[in-house]
C-alpha positions, -999 to 999 in steps of 0.1 A, spaced: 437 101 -872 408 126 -860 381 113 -836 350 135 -832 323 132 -808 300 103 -817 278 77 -800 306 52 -809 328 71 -790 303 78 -758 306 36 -761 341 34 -757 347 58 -730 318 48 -713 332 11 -717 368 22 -708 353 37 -673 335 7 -664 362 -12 -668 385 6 -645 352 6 -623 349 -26 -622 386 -39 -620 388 -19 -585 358 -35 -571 366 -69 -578 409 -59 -562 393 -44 -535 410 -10 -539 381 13 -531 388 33 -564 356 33 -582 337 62 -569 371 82 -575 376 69 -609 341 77 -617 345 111 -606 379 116 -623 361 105 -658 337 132 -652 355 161 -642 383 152 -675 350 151 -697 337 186 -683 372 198 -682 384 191 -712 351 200 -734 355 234 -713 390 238 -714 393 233 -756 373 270 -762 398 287 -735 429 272 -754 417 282 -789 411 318 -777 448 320 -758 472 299 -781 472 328 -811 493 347 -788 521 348 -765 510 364 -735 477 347 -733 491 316 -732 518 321 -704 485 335 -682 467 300 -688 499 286 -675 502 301 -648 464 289 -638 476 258 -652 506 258 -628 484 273 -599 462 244 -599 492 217 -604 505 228 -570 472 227 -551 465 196 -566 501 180 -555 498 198 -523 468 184 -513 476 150 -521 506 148 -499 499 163 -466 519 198 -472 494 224 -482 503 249 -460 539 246 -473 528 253 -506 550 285 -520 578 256 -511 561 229 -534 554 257 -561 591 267 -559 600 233 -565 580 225 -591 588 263 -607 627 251 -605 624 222 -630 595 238 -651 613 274 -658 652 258 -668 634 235 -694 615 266 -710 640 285 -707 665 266 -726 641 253 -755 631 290 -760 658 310 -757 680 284 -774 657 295 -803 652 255 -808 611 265 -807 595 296 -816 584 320 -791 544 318 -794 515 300 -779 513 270 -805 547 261 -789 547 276 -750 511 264 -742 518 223 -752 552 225 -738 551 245 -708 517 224 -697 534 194 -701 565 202 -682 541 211 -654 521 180 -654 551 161 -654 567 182 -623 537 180 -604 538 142 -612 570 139 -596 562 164 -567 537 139 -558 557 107 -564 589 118 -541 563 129 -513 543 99 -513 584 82 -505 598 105 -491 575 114 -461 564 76 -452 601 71 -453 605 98 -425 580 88 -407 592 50 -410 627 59 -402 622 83 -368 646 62 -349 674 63 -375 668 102 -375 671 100 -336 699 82 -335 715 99 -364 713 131 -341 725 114 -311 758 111 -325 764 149 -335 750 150 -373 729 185 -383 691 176 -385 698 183 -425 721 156 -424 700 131 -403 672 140 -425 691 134 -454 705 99 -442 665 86 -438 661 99 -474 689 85 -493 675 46 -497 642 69 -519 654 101 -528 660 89 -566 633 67 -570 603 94 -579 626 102 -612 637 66 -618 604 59 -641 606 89 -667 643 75 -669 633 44 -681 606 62 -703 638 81 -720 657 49 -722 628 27 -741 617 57 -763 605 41 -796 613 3 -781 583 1 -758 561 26 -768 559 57 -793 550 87 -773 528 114 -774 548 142 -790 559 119 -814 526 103 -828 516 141 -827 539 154 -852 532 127 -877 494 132 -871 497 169 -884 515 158 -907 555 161 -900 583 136 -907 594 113 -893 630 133 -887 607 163 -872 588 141 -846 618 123 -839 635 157 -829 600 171 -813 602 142 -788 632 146 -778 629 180 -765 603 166 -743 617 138 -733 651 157 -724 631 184 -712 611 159 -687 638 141 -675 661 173 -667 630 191 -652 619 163 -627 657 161 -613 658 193 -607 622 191 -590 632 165 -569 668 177 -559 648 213 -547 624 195 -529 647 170 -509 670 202 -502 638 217 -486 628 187 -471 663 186 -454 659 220 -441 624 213 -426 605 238 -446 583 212 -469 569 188 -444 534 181 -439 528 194 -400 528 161 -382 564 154 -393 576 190 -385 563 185 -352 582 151 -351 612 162 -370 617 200 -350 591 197 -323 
């Protein structure tokens, strides 16, 4: 399946936008300028973006520079959207923490081959994904400390380490950023076929070969956004990635 640029497709997209548009207005979520917005920028983006990648992907050390871009913007972008970007070399490190082990095993396990066509798709997808996560554990975890102040009080009232009281507020949400990507690994192929997957048949792999290209991501997801979220509730505990009104709360 190839799909070129065409007025049939400036209908769809234009269709698909609207619709999202028009579904916020009417649920009253105050979305539709931002998904208008979004649409635009990923049209500009990606149009822009698909020169860059063709002149980096022939080789190796091209395509770990875009990364790093890639990464650079991922952490200004999760940053921003919970409340912690002046703690950001402590959101890059954990993001870093579950991107690097994932590359590092898939590459020096020899189960990929050391060149752009493999490190630019994986390593950009392990750093959406990680960045995804970044933001999902601080949009819990940091209401949750804000919600649970008294607990954290009281929880140092009675002797506990602010670590440990921290840690006691977080424990009812400190799995449930990574909980979706595990049910993505558990309903692989029974609720939907994903990307990797449908990709490898596309350029025409079998069905073995996709099977086996998905499952490196999948694993490699999975493993990296535990680790991501372990880092980043250890830093949380030690008060170092907190947006500045809870660090004011938290340490005063």
């Amino acid at each position: 399946m190839t799909i070129s640029p065409s007025w049939q497709l400036a209908v769809a997209l234009a269709a698909l936008v609207a619709l999202g548009m028009v579904a916020s207005g009417l649920g009253r979520m105050g979305l539709a300028r931002a998904v208008g917005w979004a649409s635009a920028r990923a049209t500009v983006q990606l149009f822009g973006i698909s020169f860059i990648v063709v002149l980096c992907i022939g080789r190796w050390w091209s395509s770990a520079l875009f990364l790093l871009a890639m990464f650079a913007v991922a952490v200004r972008t999760t940053t921003a959207r919970v409340g912690v970007r002046r703690a950001w070399p402590w959101s890059a490190s954990s993001i870093a923490a579950g991107v690097l082990p994932v590359l590092a095993a898939v590459f020096c396990s020899g189960a990929a081959p050391v060149n752009g066509y493999a490190l630019l798709p994986i390593g950009s997808i392990m750093i959406g994904n990680m960045m995804s996560v970044h933001t999902l554990n601080g949009r819990r975890a940091f209401p949750a400390l804000r919600d649970g102040l008294p607990s954290y009080e009281a929880a140092l009232s009675v002797g506990l380490q602010r670590g440990e009281a921290i840690g006691l507020v977080l424990a009812p949400v400190r799995k449930e950023a990574v909980l979706p990507e595990v049910d993505s690994v558990r309903t692989s192929g029974l609720v939907t076929l994903p990307g990797a997957f449908i990709g490898v048949l596309l350029g025409g792999g079998t069905a073995v070969q996709a099977g086996a290209s998905q499952l490196l991501v999948l694993f490699g997801i999975l493993s990296g956004q535990i680790v991501t979220v372990v880092t980043m509730n250890a830093l949380i505990r030690a008060a170092l990635l907190l947006p500045d009104e809870l660090h004011e709360r938290l340490i005063g």
